[in-house]
C-alpha positions as a LaTeX table, in Angstrom:
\begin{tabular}{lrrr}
\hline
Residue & $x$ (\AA) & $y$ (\AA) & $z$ (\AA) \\
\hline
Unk1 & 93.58 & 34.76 & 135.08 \\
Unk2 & 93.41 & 34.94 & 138.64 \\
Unk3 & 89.93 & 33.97 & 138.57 \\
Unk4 & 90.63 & 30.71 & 136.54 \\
Unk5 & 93.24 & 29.36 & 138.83 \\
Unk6 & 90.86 & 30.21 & 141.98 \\
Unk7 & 88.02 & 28.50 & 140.16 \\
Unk8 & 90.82 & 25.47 & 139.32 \\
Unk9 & 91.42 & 24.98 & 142.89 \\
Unk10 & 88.29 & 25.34 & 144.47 \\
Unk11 & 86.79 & 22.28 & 142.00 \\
Unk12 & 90.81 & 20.39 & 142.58 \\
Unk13 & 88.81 & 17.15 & 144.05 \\
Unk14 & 85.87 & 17.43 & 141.70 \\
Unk15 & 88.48 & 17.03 & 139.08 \\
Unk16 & 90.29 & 14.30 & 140.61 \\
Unk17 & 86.53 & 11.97 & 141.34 \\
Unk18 & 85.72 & 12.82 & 137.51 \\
Unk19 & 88.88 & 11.60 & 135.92 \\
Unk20 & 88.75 & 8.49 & 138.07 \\
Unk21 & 85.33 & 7.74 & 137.00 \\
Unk22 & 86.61 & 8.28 & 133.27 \\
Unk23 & 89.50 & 5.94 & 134.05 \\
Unk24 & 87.11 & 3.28 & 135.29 \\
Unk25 & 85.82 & 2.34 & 131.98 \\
Unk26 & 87.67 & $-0.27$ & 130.56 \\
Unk27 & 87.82 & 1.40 & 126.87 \\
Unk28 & 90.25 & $-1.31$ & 125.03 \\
Unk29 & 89.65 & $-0.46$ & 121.60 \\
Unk30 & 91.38 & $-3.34$ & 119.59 \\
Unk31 & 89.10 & $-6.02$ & 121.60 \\
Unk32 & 85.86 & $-6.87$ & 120.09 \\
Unk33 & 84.73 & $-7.59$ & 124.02 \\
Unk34 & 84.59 & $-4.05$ & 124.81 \\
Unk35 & 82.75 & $-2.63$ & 122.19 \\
Unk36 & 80.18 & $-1.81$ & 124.27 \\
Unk37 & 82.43 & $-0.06$ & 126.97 \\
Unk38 & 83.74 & 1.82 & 123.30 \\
Unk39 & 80.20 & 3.03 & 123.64 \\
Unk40 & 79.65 & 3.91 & 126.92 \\
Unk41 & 82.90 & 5.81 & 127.07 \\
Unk42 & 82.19 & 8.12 & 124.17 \\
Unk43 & 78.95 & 8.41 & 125.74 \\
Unk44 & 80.43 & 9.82 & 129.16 \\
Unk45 & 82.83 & 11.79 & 127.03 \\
Unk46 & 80.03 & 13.50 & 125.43 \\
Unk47 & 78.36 & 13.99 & 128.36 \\
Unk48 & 81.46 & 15.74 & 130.05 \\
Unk49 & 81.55 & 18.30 & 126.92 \\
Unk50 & 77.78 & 19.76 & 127.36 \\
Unk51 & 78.94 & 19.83 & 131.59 \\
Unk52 & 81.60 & 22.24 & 131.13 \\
Unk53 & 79.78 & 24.47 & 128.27 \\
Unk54 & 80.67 & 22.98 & 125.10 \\
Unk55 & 77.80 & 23.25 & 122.47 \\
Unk56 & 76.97 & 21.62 & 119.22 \\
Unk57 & 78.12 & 18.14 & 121.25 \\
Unk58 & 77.60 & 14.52 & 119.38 \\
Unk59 & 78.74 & 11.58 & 118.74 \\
Unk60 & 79.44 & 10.61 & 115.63 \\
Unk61 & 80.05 & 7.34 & 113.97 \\
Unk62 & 82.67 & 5.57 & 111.92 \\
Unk63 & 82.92 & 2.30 & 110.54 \\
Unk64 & 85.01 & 1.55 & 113.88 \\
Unk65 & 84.61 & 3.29 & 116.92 \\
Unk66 & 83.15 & 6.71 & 117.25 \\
Unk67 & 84.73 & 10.50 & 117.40 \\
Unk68 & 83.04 & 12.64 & 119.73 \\
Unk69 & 82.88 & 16.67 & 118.74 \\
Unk70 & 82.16 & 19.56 & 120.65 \\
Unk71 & 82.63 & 23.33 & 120.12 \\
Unk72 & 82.65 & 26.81 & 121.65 \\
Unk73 & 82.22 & 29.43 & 119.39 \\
Unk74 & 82.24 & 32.62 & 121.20 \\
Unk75 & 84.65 & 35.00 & 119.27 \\
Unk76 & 82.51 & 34.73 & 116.10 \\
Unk77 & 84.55 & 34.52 & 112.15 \\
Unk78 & 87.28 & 37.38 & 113.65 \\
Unk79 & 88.49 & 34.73 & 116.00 \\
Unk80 & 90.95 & 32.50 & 115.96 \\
Unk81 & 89.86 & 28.74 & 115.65 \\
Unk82 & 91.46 & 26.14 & 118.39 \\
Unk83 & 91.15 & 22.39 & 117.42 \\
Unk84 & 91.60 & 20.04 & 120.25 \\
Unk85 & 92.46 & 16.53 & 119.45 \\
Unk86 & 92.41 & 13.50 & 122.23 \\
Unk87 & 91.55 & 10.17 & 122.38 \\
Unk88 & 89.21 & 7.91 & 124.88 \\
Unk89 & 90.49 & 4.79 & 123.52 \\
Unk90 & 92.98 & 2.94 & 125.68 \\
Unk91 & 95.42 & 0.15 & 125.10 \\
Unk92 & 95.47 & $-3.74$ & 126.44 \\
Unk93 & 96.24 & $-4.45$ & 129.74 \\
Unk94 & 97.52 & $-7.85$ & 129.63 \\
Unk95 & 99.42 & $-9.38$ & 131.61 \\
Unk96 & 97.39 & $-8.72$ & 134.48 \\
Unk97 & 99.54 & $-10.33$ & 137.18 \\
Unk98 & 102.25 & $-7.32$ & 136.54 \\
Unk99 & 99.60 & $-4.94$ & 137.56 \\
Unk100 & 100.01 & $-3.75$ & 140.80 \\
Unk101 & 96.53 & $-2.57$ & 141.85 \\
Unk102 & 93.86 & $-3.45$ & 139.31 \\
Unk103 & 93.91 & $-1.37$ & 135.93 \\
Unk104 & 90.49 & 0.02 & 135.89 \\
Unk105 & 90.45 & 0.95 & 139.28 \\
Unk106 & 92.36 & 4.30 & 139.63 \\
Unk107 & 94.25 & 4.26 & 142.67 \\
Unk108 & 96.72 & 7.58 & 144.17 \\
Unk109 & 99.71 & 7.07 & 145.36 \\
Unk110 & 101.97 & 10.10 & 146.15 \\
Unk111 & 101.27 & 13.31 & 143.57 \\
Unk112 & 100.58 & 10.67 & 140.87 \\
Unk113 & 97.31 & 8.50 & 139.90 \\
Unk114 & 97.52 & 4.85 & 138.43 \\
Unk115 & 95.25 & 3.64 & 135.94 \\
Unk116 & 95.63 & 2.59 & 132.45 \\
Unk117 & 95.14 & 5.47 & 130.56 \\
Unk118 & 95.58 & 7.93 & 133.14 \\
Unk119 & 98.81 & 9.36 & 130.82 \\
Unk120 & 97.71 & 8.16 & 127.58 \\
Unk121 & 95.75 & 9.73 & 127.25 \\
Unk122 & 92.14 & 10.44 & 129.49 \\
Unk123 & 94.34 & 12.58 & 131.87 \\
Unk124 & 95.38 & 14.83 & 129.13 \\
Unk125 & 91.96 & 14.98 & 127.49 \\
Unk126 & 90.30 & 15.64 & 130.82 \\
Unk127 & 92.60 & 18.55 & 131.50 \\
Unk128 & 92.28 & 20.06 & 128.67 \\
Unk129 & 88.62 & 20.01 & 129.10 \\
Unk130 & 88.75 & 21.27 & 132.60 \\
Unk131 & 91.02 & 24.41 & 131.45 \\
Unk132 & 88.03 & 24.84 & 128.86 \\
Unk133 & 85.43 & 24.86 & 131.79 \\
Unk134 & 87.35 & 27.15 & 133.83 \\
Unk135 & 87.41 & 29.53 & 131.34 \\
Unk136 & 83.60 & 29.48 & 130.22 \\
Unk137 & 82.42 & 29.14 & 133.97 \\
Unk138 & 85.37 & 32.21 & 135.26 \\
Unk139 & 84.64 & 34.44 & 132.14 \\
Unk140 & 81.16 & 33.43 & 130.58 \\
Unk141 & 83.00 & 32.79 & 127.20 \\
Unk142 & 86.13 & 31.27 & 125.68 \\
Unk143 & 89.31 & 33.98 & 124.40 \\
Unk144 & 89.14 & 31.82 & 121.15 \\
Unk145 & 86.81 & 29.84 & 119.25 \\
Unk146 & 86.94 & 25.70 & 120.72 \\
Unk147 & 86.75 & 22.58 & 118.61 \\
Unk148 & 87.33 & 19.51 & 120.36 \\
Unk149 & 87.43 & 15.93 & 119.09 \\
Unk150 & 87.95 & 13.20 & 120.73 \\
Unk151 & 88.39 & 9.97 & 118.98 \\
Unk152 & 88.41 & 6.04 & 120.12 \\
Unk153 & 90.88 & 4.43 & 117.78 \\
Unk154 & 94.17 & 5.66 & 118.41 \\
Unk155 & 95.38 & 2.97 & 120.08 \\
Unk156 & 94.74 & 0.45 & 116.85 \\
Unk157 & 96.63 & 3.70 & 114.86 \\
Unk158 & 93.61 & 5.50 & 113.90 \\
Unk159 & 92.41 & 3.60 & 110.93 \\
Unk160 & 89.09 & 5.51 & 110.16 \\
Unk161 & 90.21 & 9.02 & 111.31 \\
Unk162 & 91.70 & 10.15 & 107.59 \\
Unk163 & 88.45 & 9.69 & 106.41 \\
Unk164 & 86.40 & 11.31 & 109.36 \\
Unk165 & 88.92 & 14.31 & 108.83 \\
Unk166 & 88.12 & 14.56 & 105.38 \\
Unk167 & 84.56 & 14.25 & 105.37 \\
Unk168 & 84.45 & 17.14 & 107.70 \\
Unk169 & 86.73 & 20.09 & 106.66 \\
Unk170 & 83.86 & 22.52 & 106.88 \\
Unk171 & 83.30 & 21.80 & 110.89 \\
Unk172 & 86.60 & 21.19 & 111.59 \\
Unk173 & 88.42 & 24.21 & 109.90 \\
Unk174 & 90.95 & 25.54 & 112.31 \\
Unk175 & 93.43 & 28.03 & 112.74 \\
Unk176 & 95.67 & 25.54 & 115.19 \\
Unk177 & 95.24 & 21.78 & 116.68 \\
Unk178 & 96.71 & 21.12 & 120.15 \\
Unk179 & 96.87 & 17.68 & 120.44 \\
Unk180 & 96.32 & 16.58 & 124.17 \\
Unk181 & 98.79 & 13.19 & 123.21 \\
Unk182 & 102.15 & 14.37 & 124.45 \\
Unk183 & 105.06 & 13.56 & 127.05 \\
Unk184 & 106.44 & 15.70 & 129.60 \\
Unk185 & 109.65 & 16.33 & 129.86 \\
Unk186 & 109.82 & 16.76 & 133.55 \\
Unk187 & 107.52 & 17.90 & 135.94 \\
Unk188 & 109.62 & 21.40 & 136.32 \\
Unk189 & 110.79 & 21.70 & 132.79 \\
Unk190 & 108.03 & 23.55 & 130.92 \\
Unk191 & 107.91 & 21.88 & 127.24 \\
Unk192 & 106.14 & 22.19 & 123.49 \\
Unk193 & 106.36 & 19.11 & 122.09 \\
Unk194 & 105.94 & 20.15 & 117.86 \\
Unk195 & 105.60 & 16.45 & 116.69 \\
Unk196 & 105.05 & 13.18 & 117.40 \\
Unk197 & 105.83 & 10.17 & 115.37 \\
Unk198 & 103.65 & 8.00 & 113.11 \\
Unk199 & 103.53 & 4.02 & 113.33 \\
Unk200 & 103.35 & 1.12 & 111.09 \\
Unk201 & 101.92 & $-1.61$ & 112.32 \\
Unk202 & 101.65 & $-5.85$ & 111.41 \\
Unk203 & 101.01 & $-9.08$ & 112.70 \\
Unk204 & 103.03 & $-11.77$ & 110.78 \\
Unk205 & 102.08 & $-15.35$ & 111.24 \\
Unk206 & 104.56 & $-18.18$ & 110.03 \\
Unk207 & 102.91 & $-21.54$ & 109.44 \\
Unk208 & 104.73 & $-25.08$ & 108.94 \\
Unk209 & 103.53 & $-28.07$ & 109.29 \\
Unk210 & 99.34 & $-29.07$ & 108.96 \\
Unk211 & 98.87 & $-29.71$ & 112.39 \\
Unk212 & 101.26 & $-29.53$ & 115.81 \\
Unk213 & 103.42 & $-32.41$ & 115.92 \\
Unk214 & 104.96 & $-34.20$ & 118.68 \\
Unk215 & 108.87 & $-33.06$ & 119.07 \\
Unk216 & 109.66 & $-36.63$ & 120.31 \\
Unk217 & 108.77 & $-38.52$ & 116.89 \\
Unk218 & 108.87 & $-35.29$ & 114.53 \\
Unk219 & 111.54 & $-33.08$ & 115.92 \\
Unk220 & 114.73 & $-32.71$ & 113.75 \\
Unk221 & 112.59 & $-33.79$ & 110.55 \\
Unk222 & 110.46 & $-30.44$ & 110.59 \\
Unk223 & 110.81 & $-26.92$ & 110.55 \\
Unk224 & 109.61 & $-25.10$ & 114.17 \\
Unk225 & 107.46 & $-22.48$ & 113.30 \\
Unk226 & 109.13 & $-20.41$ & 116.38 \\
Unk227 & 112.16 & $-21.09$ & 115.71 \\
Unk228 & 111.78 & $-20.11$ & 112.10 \\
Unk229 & 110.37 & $-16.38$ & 113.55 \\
Unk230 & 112.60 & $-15.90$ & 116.00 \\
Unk231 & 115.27 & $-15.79$ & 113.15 \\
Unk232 & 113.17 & $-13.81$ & 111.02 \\
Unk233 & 113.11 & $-11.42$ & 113.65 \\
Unk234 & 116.40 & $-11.74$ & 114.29 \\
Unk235 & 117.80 & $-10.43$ & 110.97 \\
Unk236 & 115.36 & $-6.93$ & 111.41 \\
Unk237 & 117.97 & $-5.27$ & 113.35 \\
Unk238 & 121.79 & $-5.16$ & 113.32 \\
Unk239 & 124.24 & $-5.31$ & 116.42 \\
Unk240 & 124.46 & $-1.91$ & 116.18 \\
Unk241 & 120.59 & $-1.06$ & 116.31 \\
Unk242 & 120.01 & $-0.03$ & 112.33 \\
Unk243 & 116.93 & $-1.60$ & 110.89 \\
Unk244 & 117.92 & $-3.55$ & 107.75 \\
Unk245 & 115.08 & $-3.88$ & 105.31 \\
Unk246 & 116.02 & $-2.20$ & 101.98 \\
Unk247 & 114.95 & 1.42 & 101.49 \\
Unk248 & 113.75 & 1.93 & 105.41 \\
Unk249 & 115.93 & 4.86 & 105.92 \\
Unk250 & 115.56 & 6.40 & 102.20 \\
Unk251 & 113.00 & 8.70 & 103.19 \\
Unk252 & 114.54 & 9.81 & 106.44 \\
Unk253 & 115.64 & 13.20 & 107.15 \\
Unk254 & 118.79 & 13.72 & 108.96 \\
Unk255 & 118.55 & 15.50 & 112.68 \\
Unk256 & 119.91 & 18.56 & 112.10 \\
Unk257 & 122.58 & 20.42 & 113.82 \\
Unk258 & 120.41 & 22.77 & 115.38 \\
Unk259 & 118.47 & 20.23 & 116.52 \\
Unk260 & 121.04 & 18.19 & 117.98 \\
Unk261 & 121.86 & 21.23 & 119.65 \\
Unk262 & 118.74 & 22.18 & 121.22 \\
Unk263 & 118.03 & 18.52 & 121.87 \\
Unk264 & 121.45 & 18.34 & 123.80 \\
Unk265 & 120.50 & 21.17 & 125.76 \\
Unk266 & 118.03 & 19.58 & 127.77 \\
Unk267 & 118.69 & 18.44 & 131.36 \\
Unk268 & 118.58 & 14.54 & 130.61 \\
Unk269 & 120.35 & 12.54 & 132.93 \\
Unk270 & 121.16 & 9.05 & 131.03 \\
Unk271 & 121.30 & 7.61 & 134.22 \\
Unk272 & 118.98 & 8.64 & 136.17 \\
Unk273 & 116.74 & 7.16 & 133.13 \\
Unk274 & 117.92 & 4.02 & 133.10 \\
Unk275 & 117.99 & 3.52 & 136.86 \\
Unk276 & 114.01 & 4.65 & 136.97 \\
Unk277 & 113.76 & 1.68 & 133.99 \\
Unk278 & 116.27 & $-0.97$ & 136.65 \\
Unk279 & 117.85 & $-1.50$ & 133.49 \\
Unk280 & 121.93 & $-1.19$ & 132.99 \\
Unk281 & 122.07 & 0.17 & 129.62 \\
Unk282 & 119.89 & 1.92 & 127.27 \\
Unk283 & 121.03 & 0.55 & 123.50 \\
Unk284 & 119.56 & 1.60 & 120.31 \\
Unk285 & 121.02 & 3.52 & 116.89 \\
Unk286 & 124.52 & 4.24 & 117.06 \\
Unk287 & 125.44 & 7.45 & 116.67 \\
Unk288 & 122.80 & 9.15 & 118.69 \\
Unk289 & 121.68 & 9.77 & 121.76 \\
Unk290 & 118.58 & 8.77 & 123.50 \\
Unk291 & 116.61 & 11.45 & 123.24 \\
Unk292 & 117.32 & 11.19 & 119.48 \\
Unk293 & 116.09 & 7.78 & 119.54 \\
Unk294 & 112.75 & 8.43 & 120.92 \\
Unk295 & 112.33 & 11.85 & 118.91 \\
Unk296 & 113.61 & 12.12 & 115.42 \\
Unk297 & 114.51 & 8.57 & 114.64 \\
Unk298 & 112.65 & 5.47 & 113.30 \\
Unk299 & 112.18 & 2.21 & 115.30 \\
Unk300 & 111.55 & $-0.96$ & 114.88 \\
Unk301 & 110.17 & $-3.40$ & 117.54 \\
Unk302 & 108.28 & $-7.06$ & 118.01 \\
Unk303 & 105.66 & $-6.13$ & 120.85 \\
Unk304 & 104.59 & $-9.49$ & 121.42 \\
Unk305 & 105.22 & $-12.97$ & 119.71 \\
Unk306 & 103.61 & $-16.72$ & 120.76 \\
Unk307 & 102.78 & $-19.69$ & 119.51 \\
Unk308 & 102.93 & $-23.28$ & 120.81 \\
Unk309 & 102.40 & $-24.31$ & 124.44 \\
Unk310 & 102.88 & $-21.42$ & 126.89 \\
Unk311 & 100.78 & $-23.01$ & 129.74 \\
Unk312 & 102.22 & $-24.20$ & 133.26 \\
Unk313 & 104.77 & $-27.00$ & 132.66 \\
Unk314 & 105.62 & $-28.78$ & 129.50 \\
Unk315 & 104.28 & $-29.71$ & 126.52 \\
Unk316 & 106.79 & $-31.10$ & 124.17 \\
Unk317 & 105.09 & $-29.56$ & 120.99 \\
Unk318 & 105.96 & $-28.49$ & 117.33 \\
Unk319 & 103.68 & $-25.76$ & 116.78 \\
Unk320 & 101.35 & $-25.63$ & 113.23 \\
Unk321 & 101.81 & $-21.89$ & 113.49 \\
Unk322 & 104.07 & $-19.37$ & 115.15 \\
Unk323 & 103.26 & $-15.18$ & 115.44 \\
Unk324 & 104.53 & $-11.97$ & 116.49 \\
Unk325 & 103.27 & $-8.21$ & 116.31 \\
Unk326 & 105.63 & $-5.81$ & 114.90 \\
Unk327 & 105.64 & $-2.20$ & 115.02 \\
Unk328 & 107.53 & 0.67 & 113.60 \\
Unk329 & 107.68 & 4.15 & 114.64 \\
Unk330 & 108.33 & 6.62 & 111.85 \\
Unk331 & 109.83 & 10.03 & 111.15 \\
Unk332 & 108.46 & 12.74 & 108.80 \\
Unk333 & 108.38 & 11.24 & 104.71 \\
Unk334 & 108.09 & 7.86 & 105.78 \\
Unk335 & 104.58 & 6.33 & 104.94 \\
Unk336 & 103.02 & 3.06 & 106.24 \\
Unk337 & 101.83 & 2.23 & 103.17 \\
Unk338 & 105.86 & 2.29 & 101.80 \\
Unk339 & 107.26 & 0.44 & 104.20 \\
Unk340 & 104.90 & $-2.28$ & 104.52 \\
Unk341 & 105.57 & $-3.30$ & 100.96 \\
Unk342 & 109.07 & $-3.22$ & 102.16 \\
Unk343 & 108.66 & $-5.51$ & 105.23 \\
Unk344 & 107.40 & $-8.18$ & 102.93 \\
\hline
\end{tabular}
C-alpha cells in the first residue's frame, strides 16, 4: 500500500491538470448544442481508460449519448468482479451571472476546485480512475477484476441506460458496483453511502388563450396561464411539507428505528447547515429530521417555471402559455412510471 500512496503523491499535480482539462468540456447533456462536446468528452474519457491500463476500452453507442467501458481483468474467473459506475454528463449552468468565475474554467480556491461538475460527478469518476492507475502502475495488476462504465445521461435520469444494462449482462457481470455518484458526509467523517434515490421527472405546460393578449384590454376577462400554474403548484405540497397527490406515499417504506438511530448518530449540526446555505430555517416533512429528508424520504420540487415576459422592464402581457419543470425524488418501491400516472 505504501507504494500506491507514494505513487499518489508523486503524480498529486498531474492529477489536478487532468481533472481540470476533464472539467473544461462543457458536457451538458440535455442541450442539443453540445452534442458534439457529448462526443468529445466520452472521447477523452476513453482515452483516460487505455492511459492508466484499462483494456478492452470503447465507446459504445445508445440512442442518446454514449457509455464508455473499460476493464482490467487480472485475477482471472477465481476473482472477484468490481463494476464501476460514473457519469461524464453534466448538468445546465444557467444563470450564468450567479457564477462566480466561469463554469468551464476550473478555478482553485483554498483545498477545493470550482467547476461544474467537479462534485457531480468528473471528480469522483477521475478518482476512482486514478486509484485504478495507481494500482496497475505500483503493482503491475489490479487485487480484483475492474469494469468501469461511464455513462453521459445521468443528468436527463438515464433514459437509455436500462436497456444498455440489459443488452450487456454477459460483459457486465459483477460481483459488486461502486458507484462513483455519492456525497460526503464531511471531510473527516469516513462514510458508505448504500443508496441513493431515484427521480421522476416532467415538464408541464398550461396553455390559455390562442395568442398573448394585452392585460390592459384582456385582463380580468381571461385566465393567466401563470397564474393558473402557480396555483397548480401550489396545491402539490401542504403547510406542513407532505406531498398531496393520491397514492404518493403508498409505496413508501417507513425509516426504521434503527435507522433513525444510526442516522441520529451522526455529527450534523442543523445550524451550522443552514448558516453555510445563509438561510434561517431548513423546512420540509414534519416529523423528521433533515438528514431524513434528504435520505429516506420522497420529495417533491418545481426546478424552474416561466412563461410571459421576463426581459428588462415591463411588458404588460397575458401569456398564451405558462411552464414549469417538476421533479420528484423517490424512495425504494416507488416507480416513475406509477407516479407519473398519478401526477396527472
Amino acid at each position: 500500500m505504501a507504494d500506491i500512496l507514494k505513487f499518489i503523491d508523486d503524480n498529486k499535480s498531474r492529477y489536478e491538470e487532468e481533472l481540470k482539462e476533464f472539467l473544461r468540456i462543457p458536457s451538458i447533456s440535455t442541450s442539443p448544442e453540445h452534442k458534439n462536446e457529448m462526443l468529445r468528452c466520452a472521447d477523452w474519457v476513453a482515452a483516460e481508460m487505455k492511459q492508466i491500463g484499462l483494456n478492452n476500452v470503447k465507446i459504445m453507442p445508445t440512442p442518446g449519448h454514449p457509455v464508455v467501458y473499460g476493464d482490467r481483468l487480472d485475477g482471472g474467473n477465481s476473482a472477484q468482479t468490481v463494476l464501476f459506475y460514473g457519469h461524464y454528463d453534466v448538468q445546465p449552468v444557467d444563470p450564468l451571472n450567479l457564477w462566480t468565475n466561469p463554469p468551464f474554467e476550473p478555478t482553485i480556491i483554498g483545498e477545493n476546485i470550482y467547476g461544474r461538475g467537479s462534485v457531480d460527478d468528473k471528480g469522483q469518476v477521475l478518482m476512482q480512475l486514478k486509484a485504478i492507475e495507481a494500482h496497475i502502475r505500483s503493482n503491475g495488476a489490479m487485487p480484483v477484476n475492474v469494469k468501469v462504465i461511464i455513462e453521459g445521461e445521468e443528468e436527463i435520469g438515464s433514459p437509455n441506460l436500462d436497456k444498455f444494462l440489459e443488452d450487456n449482462k454477459k460483459l457486465l457481470a459483477c460481483d459488486t458496483v461502486l458507484v462513483s455518484d455519492t456525497p460526503m458526509f464531511g471531510y473527516d467523517q469516513p462514510s458508505l453511502c448504500h443508496g441513493l434515490r431515484g427521480l421522476c421527472y416532467m415538464q408541464v405546460e398550461v396553455t390559455g388563450p390562442n395568442r398573448d393578449l394585452h392585460s390592459g384590454f384582456f385582463g380580468g376577462a381571461v385566465e393567466n396561464p401563470i397564474n393558473a400554474l402557480a396555483v397548480m403548484i401550489s396545491k402539490l405540497k401542504d403547510g406542513k411539507g407532505r406531498i398531496l397527490i393520491d397514492g404518493f406515499y403508498d409505496n413508501v417504506k417507513p425509516i426504521s428505528d434503527a435507522e433513525r438511530k444510526e442516522i441520529a448518530r451522526l455529527p450534523f449540526d442543523k445550524n451550522a447547515f443552514a448558516k453555510d446555505l445563509e438561510t434561517d430555517a431548513t423546512p420540509g416533512e414534519e416529523g423528521y429530521s433533515e438528514l431524513e429528508r434528504m435520505w429516506a424520504r420522497p420529495t417533491l420540487d418545481c426546478n424552474g417555471i416561466w412563461g410571459g415576459f421576463t426581459g428588462e422592464g415591463a411588458k404588460t402581457v397575458l401569456p398564451s402559455k405558462a411552464f414549469a419543470k417538476i421533479s420528484m425524488r423517490l424512495v425504494p418501491d416507488q416507480t416513475p412510471d406509477e407516479l407519473c400516472c398519478r401526477a396527472r
